[in-house]
Kinemage of the C-alpha trace (Angstrom):
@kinemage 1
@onewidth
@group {chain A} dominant
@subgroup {mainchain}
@vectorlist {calphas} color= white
{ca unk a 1} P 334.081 119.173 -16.727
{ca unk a 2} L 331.525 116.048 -17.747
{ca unk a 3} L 328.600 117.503 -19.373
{ca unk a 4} L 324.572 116.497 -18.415
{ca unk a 5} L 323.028 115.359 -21.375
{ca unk a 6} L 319.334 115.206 -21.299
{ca unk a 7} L 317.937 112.845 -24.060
{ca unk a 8} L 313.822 113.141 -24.638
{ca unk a 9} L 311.656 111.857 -27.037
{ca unk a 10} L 308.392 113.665 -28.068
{ca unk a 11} L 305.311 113.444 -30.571
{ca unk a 12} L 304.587 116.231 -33.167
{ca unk a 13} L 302.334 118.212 -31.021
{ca unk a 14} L 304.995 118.120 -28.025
{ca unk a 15} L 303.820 115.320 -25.611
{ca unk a 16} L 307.064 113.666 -23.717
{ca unk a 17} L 305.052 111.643 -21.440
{ca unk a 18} L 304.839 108.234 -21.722
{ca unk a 19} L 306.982 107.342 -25.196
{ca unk a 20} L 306.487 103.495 -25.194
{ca unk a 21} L 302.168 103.549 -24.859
{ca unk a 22} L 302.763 106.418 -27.806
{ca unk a 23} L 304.736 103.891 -30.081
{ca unk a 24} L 307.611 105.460 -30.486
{ca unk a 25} L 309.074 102.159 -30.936
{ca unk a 26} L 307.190 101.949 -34.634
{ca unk a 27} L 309.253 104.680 -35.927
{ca unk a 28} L 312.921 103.501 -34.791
{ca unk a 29} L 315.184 102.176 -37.156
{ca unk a 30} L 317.914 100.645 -36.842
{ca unk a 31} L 320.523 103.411 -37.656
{ca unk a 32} L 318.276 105.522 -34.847
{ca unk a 33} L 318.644 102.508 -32.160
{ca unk a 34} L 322.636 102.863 -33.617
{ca unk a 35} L 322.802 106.417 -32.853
{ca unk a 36} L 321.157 105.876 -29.218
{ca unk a 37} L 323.170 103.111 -28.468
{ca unk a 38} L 326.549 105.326 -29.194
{ca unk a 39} L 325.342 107.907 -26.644
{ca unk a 40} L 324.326 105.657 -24.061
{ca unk a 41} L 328.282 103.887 -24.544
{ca unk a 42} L 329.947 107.487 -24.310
{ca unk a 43} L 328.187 108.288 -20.915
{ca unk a 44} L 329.583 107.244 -17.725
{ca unk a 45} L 325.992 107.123 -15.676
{ca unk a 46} L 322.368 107.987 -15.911
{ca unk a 47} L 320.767 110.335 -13.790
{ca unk a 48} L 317.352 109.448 -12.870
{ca unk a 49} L 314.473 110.646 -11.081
{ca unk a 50} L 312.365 108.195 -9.096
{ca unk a 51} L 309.229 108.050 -11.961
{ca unk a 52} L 311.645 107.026 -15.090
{ca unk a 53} L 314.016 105.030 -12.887
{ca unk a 54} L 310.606 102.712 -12.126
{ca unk a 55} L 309.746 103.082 -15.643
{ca unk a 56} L 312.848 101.860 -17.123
{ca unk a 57} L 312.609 99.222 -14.497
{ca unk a 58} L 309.542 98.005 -15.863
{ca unk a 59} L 310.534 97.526 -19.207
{ca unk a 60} L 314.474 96.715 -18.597
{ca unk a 61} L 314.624 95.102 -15.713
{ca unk a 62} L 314.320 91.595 -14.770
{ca unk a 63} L 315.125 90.575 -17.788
{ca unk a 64} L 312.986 92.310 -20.069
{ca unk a 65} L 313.621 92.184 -23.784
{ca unk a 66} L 312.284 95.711 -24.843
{ca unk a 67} L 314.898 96.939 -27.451
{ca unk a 68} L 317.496 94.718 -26.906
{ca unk a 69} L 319.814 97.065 -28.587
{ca unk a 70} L 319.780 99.266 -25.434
{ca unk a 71} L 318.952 96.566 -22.918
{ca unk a 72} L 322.562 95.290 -21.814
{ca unk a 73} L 323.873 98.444 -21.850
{ca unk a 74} L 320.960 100.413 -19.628
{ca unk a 75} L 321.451 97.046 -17.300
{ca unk a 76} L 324.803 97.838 -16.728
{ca unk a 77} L 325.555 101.523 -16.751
{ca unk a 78} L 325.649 102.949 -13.429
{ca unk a 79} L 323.141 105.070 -12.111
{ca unk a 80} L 321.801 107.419 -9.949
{ca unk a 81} L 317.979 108.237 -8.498
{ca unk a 82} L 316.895 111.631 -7.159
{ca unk a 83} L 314.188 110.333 -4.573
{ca unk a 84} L 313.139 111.139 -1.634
{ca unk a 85} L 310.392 108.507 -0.870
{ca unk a 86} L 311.988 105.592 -3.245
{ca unk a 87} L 312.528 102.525 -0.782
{ca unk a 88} L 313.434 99.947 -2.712
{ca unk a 89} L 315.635 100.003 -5.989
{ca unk a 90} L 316.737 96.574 -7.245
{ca unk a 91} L 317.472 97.276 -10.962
{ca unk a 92} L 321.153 97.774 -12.258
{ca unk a 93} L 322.183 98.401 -8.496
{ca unk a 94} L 321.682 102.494 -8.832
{ca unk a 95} L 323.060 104.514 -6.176
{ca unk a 96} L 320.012 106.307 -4.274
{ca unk a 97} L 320.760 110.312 -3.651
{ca unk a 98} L 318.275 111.879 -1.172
{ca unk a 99} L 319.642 115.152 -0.790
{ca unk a 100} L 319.752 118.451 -2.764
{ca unk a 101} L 319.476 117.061 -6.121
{ca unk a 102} L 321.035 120.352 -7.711
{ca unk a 103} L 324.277 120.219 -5.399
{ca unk a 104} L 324.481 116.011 -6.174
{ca unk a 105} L 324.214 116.930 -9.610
{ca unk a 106} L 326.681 119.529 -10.071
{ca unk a 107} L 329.526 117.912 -7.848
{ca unk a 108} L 329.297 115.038 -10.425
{ca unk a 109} L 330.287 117.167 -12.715
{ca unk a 110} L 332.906 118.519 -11.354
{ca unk a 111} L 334.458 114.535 -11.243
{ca unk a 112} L 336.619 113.100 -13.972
{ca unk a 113} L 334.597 110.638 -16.526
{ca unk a 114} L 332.573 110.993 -19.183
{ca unk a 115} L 329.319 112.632 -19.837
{ca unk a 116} L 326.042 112.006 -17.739
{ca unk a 117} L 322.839 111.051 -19.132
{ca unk a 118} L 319.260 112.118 -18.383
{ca unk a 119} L 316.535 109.756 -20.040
{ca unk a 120} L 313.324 112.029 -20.720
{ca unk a 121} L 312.263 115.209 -19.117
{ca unk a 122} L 310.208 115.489 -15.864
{ca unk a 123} L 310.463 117.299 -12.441
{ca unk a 124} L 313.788 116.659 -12.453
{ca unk a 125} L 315.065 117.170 -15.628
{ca unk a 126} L 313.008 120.981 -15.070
{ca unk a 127} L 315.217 121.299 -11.853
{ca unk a 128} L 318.519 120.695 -13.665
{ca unk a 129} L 317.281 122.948 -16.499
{ca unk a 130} L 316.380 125.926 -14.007
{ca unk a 131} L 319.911 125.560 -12.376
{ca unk a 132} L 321.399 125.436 -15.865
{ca unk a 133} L 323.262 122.251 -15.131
{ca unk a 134} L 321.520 120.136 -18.376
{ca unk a 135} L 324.098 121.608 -20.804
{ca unk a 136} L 323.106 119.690 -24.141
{ca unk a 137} L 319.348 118.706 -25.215
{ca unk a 138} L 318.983 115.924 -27.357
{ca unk a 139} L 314.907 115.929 -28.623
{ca unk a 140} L 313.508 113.288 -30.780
{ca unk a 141} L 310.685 114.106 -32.391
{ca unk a 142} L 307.943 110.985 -33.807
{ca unk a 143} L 305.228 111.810 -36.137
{ca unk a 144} L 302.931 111.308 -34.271
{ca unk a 145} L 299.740 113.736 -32.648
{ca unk a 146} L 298.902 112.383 -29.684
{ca unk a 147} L 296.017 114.699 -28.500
{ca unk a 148} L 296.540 114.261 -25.046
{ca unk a 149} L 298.852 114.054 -22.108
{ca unk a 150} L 301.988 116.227 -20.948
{ca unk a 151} L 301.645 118.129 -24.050
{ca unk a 152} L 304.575 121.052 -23.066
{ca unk a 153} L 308.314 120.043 -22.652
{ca unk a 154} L 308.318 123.299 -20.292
{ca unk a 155} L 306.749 124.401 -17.810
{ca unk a 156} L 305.078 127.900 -18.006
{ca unk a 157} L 307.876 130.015 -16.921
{ca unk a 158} L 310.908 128.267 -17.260
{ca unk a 159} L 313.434 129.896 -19.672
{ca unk a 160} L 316.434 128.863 -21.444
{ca unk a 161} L 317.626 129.536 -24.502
{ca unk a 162} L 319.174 126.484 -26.956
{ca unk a 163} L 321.989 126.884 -30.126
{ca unk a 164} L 320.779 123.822 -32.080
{ca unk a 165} L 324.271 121.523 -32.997
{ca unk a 166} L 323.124 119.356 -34.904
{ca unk a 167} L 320.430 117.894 -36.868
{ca unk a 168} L 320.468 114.075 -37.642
{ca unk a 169} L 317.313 113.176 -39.819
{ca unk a 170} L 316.564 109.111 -39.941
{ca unk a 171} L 313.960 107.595 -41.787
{ca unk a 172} L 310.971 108.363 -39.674
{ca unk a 173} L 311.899 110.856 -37.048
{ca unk a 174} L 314.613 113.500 -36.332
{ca unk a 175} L 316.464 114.182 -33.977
{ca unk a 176} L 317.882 117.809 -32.906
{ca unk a 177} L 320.828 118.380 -30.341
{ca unk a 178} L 320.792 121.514 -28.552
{ca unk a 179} L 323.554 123.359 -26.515
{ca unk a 180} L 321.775 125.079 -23.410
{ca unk a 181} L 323.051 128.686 -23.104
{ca unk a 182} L 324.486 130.359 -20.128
């Protein structure tokens, strides 16, 4: 069975929103770009809901040259958008899923390929979590305190508890891959 990967990046104190106007981009090096590079090449597909796919729009598509490490290969990997009231999706040709995100997500599981990827944590990332269908957590933490904004990676109530995997340290940030219990 393919496994859901969910991959976030967060400041010190915890905020996920928004990692580009945060600067996460100050504190990747090249053996971190390396590292998120491999995962994006071992995944079959992202999985997207309608607020990152736009944001990844906006800084991959059309030709946009924000880390050009990642760019060809978030161009070209397939994807799918959870959205409801998304009309018009013209980046990287994603396949639009309307329906019952939860039952979309776990029959592509259930197909042959290779892992599925999640790119940051919102609404829908929480609905995958709650369903336990996100089965590894891969959290990137900057040094940075941002003071302000989505400043909890759960919501107040949601439960789930992690076995950390691994621990890969580069030079400015960490990152720490969890396995989501059953």
């Amino acid at each position: 069975m393919r496994k859901v990967i969910e991959y976030v990046l967060a400041s010190a104190d915890g905020v996920t929103e928004d990692p580009v106007a945060m600067g996460v981009g100050n504190y990747q090096d090249e053996a971190y770009l390396r590292d998120g590079l491999g995962l994006l090449e071992s995944c079959d597909a992202l999985l997207l809901g309608r607020s990152s796919y736009e944001a990844f729009a906006n800084l991959y598509g059309g030709g946009g040259t924000h880390k050009p490490m990642w760019a060809d290969r978030l161009n070209e990997i397939p994807k799918y958008v959870f959205s409801s009231t998304l009309d018009k999706a013209d980046w990287g040709d994603p396949t639009i899923i309307r329906g019952d995100a939860v039952a979309e997500v776990a029959q592509l599981k259930q197909q042959d390929g290779r892992n599925l990827l999640i790119l940051g944590h919102g609404r829908f990332g929480e609905a995958l979590l709650r369903e336990r269908l996100i089965d590894v957590i891969d959290l990137t933490i900057y040094p940075l305190l941002v003071g302000k904004g989505q400043q909890h990676y759960f919501r107040a109530g949601q439960v789930a508890a992690l076995k950390l995997t691994a621990v890969k340290a580069f030079s400015q940030v960490v990152k720490l891959t969890y396995e989501v219990q059953r």
